[in-house]
C-alpha positions as semicolon CSV with decimal commas, in nm:
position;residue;x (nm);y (nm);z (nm)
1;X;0,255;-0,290;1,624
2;X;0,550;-0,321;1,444
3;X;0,662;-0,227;1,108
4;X;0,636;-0,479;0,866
5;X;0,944;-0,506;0,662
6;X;0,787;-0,646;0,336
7;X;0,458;-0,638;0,122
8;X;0,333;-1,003;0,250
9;X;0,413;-0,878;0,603
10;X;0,212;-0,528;0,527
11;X;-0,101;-0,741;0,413
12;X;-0,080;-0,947;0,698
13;X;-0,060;-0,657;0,989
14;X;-0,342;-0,507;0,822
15;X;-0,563;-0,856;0,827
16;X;-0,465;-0,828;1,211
17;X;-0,545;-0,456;1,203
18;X;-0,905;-0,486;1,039
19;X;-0,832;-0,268;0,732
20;X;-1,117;-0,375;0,534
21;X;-0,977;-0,504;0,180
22;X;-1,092;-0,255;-0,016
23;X;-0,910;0,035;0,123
24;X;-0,582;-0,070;-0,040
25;X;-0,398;-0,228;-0,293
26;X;-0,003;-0,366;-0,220
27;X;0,111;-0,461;-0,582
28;X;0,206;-0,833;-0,635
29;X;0,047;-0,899;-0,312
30;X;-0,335;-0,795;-0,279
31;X;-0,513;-0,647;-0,546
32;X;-0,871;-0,641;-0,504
33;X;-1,127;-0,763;-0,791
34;X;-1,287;-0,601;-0,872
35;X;-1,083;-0,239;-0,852
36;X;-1,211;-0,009;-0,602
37;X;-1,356;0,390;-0,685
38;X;-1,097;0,453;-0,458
39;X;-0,784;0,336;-0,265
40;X;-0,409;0,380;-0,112
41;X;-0,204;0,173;-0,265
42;X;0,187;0,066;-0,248
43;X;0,418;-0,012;-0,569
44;X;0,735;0,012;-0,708
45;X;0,807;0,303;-0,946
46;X;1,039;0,189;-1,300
47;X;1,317;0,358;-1,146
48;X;1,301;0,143;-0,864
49;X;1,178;0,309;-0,566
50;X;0,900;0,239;-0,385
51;X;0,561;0,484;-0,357
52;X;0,310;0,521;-0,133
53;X;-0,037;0,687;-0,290
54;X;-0,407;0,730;-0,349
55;X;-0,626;0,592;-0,647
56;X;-0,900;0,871;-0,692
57;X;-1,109;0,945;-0,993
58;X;-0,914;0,689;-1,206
59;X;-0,570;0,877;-1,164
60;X;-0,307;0,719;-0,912
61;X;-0,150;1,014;-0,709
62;X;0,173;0,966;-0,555
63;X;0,180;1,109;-0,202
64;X;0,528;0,944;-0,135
65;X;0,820;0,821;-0,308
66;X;1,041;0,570;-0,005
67;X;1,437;0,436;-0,108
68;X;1,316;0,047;-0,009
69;X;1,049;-0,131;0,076
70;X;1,035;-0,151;0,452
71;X;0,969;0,227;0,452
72;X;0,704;0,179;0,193
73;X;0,559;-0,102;0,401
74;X;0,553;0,183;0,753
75;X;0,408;0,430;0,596
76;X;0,079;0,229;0,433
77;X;0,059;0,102;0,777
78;X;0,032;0,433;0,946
79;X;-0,159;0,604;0,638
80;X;-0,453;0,266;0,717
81;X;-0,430;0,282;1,088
């Protein structure tokens, strides 16, 4: 599989993939209603960069901050896969 190089592109590998759509949350893209207990999820941090995390317990932990995009995109991919 290639890596996607943008959110829409993420969402759509992991349609083809059979993530099931609770398991994640890509921000602007696919955010389930209503919010899972728990979840990785994909954003963009104020400064800009992108992270990579988990949603446990109400509290969003960061597991990976990524300079664009693209490498945001890879590593949900390989995190749900």
């Amino acid at each position: 599989m290639n890596a996607p190089t943008g959110r829409r592109a993420l969402r759509a590998a992991l349609i083809a993939a059979g993530v099931a759509d609770g398991h994640y949350r890509i921000e602007g893209v696919h955010e389930p209603s209503p919010t899972p207990p728990d979840f990785l999820f994909l954003r963009q941090a104020p400064d800009g960069a992108w992270e990579t995390g988990a949603y446990e317990r109400g509290a969003h932990h960061v597991i990976a901050r990524h300079p664009d995009e693209p490498a945001a995109c890879a590593h949900l991919l390989r995190l749900l896969t």
